[in-house]
C-alpha positions as CSV (number, residue, x, y, z in Angstrom):
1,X,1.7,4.6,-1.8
2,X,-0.6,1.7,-0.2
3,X,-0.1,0.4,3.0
4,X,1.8,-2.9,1.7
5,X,3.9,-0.5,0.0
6,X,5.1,1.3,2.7
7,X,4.9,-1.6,5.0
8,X,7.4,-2.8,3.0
9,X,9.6,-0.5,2.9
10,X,10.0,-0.2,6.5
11,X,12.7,-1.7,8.4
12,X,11.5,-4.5,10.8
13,X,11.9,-2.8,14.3
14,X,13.6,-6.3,15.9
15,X,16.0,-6.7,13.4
16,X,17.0,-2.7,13.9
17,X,17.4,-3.2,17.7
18,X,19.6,-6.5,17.3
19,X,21.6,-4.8,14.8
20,X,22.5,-2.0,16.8
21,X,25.7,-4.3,18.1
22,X,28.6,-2.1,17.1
23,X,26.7,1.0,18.3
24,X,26.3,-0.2,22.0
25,X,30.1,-1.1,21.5
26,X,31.1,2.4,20.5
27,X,28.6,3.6,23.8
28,X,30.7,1.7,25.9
29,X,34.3,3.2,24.3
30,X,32.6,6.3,24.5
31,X,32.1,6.0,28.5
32,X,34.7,3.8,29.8
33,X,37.3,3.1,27.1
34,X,38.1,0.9,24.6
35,X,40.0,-1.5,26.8
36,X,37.2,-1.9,29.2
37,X,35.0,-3.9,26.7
38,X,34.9,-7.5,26.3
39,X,33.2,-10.2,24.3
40,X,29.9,-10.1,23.0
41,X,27.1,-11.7,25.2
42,X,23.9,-11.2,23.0
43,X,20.7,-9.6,23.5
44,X,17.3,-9.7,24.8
45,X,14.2,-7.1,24.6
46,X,12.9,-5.4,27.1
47,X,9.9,-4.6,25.2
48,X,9.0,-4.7,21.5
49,X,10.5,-1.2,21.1
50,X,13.7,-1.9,23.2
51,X,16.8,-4.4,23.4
52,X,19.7,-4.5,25.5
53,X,23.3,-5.7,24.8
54,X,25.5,-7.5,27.0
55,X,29.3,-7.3,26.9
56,X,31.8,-8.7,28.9
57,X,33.4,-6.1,31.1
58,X,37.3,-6.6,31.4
59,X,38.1,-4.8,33.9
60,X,39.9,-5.4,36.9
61,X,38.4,-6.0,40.2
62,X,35.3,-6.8,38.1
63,X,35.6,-10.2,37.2
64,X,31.8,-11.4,36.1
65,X,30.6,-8.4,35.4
66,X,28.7,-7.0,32.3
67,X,27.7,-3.6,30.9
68,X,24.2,-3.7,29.2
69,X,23.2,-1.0,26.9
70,X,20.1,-0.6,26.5
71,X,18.8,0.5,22.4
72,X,15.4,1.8,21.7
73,X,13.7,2.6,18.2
74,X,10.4,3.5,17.1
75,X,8.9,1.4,14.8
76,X,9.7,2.5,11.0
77,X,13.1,4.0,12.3
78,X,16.2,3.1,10.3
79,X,18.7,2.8,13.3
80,X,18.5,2.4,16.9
81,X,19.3,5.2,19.8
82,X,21.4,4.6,22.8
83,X,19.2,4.8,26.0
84,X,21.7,3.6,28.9
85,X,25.2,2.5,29.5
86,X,25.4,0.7,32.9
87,X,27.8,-2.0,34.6
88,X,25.7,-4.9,35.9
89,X,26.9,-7.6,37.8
90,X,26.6,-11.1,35.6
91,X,25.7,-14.9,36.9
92,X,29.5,-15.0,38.3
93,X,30.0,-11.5,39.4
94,X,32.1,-11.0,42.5
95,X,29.9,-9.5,44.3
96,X,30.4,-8.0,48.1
97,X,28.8,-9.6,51.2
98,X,25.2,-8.1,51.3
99,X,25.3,-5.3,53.9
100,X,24.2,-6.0,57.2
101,X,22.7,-3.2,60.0
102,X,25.0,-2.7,62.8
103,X,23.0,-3.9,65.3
104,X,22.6,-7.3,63.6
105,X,26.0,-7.7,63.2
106,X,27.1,-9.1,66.5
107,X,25.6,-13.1,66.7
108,X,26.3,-15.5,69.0
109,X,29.2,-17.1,69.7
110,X,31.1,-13.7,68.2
111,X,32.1,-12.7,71.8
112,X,35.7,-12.8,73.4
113,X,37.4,-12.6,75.6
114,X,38.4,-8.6,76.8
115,X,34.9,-7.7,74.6
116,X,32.3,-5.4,75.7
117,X,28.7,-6.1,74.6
118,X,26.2,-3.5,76.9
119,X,22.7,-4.7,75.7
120,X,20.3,-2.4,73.8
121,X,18.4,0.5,75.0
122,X,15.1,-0.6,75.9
123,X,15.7,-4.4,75.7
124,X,12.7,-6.7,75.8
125,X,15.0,-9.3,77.6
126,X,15.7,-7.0,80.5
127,X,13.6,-5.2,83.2
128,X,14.4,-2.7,86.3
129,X,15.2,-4.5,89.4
130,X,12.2,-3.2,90.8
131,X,9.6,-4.5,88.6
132,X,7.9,-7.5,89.2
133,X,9.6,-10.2,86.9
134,X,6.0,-12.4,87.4
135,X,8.1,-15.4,89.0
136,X,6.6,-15.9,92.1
137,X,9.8,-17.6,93.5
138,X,12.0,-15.0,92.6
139,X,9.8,-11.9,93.2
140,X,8.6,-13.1,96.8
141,X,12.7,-13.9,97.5
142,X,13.8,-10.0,96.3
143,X,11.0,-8.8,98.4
144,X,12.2,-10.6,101.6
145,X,16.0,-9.4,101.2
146,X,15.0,-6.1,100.3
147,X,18.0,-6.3,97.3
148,X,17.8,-7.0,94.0
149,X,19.6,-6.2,90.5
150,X,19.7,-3.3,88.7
151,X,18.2,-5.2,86.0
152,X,16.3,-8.4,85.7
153,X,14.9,-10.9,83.1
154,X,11.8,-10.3,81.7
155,X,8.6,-12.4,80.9
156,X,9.8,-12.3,77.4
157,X,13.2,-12.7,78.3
158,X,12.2,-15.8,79.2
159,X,10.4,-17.5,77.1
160,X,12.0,-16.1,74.3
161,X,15.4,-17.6,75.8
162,X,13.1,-21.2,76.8
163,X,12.1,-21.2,73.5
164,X,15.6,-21.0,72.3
165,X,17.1,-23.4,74.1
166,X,14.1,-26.1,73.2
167,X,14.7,-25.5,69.9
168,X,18.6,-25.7,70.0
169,X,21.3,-28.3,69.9
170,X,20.0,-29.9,73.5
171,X,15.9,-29.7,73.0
172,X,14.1,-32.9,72.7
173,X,14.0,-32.7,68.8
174,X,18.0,-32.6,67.9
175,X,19.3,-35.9,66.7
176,X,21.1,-37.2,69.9
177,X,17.5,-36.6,71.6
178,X,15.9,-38.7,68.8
179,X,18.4,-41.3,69.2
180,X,16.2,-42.4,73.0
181,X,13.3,-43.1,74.3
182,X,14.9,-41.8,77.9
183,X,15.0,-38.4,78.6
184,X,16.7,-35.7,81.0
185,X,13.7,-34.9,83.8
186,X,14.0,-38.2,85.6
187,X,17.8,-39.0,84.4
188,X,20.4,-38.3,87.9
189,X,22.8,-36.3,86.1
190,X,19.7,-33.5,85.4
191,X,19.8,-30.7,87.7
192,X,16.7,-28.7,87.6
193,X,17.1,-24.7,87.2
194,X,15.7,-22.4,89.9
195,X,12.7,-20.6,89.3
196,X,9.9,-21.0,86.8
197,X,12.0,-22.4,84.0
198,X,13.0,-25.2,86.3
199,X,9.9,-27.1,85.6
200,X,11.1,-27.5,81.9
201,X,15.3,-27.0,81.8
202,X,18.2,-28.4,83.8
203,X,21.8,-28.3,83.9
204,X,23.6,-31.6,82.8
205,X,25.9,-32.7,85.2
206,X,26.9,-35.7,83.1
207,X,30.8,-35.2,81.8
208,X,30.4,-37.6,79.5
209,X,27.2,-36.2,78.1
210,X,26.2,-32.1,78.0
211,X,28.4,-31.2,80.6
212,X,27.4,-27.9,81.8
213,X,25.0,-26.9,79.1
214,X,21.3,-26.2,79.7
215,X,19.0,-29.3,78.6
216,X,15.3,-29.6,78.3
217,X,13.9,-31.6,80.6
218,X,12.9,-33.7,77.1
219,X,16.3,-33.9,76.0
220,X,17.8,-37.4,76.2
221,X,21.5,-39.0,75.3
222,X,22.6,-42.1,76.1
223,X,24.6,-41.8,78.8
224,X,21.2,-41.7,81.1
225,X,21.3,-42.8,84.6
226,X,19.4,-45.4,84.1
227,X,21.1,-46.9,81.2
228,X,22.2,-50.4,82.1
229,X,25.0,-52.2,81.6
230,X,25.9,-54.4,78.7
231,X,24.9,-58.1,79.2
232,X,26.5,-61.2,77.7
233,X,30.4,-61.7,76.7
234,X,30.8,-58.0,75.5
235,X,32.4,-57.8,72.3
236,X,32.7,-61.4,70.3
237,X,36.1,-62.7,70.3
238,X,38.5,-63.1,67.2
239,X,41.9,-64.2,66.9
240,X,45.0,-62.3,67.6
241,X,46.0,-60.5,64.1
242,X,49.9,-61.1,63.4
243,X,51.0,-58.1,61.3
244,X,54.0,-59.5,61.4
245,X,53.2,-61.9,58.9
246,X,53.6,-60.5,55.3
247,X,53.1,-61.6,51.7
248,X,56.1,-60.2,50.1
249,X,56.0,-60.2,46.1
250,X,58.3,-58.6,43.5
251,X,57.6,-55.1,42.2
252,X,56.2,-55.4,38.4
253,X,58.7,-54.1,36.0
């Protein structure tokens, strides 16, 4: 036999693996049941020796999801084998939440009242009482009074909370900052923070404005200060509506 012959007489090898339909079915009745199987989906290759088929998995509590059996045949084979059976989740799969760490799972804002939050072991923010924080103004005060906390800020504690607040709702590049050219560090409402991050944050004493919230000294609104008052007439004048007055008209029929 030449090698046309018998390359005729060979099956193709794609048409084999896309045939293979009703066997993936029966793989599927096989390990699940029959009344776990949907629909048809198709097929695609996973390499020239290798397809897999997609059902629809009906199922409940698995609304989206597919199984995908996976066929493979050796080229010049006259059926396909069954390699896998598994449930995948499809392009609308209800899928749960991705898991999240423990320790990540507390963010801010998630604290209530009656809650207990005792900070990590070893946390960067915090140092012993005892150890220079590097603020002059507060390390030479704790060294006068003789007291201090069981725990202080850090270095890092700081700038990583600076760097927070300067990049949060009340830095100099949210939208209500953007809004004016005037800013918080010469405004009278701005009262400056003790201690080395009072050269760059405040406390906004403005209850119209960021009452009570920490500001960058870059932050601006515009109830500044220094805002002046509205020149002129104020708002232009317009005669008095009457809604009184109507247009009555018969309902269509």
């Amino acid at each position: 036999m030449d090698s046309v012959t018998e390359s005729a007489e060979r099956p193709d090898l794609e048409a084999v693996l896309l045939g293979a339909v009703d066997d993936a079915r029966a793989a599927i009745v096989e390990f699940s049941g029959e009344d776990t199987v949907g629909e048809y989906l198709g097929a695609s290759f996973e390499d020239p020796t290798a397809a897999t088929h997609r059902f629809l998995a009906d199922m409940p509590g698995y609304r989206g999801w597919q199984w995908a059996v996976v066929v493979a045949a050796w080229p010049g084979a006259d059926h396909a084998t069954i390699s896998e059976v598994v449930l995948v989740p499809g392009p609308t799969a209800l899928l749960a939440p991705k898991w999240v760490p423990w320790h990540d799972r507390v963010q801010p804002g998630d604290l209530g009242p009656g809650d207990l939050l005792a900070p990590p072991p070893d946390d960067p923010r915090l140092v012993p009482g005892y150890v220079a924080t590097g603020d002059p103004q507060i390390d030479d005060v704790a060294l006068e009074v003789g007291l201090g906390r069981r725990q202080v800020l850090s270095r890092w504690g700081r700038m990583d909370a600076a760097q927070r607040w300067h990049d949060g709702e009340y830095g100099p590049g949210s939208a209500m900052a953007r809004s004016t050219r005037r800013v918080c560090r010469d405004c009278g409402f701005y009262l400056p923070l003790a201690g080395a991050l009072g050269t760059t944050f405040g406390v906004c004493a403005n209850e119209f404005s960021a009452d009570g919230h920490v500001v960058d000294s870059e932050y601006g609104c515009g109830a500044h200060s220094d805002t002046p008052q509205p020149a002129g007439g104020g708002s232009p004048l317009y005669d008095p509506y009457d809604d009184g007055v109507l247009d009555l008209t018969e309902p269509a029929e």
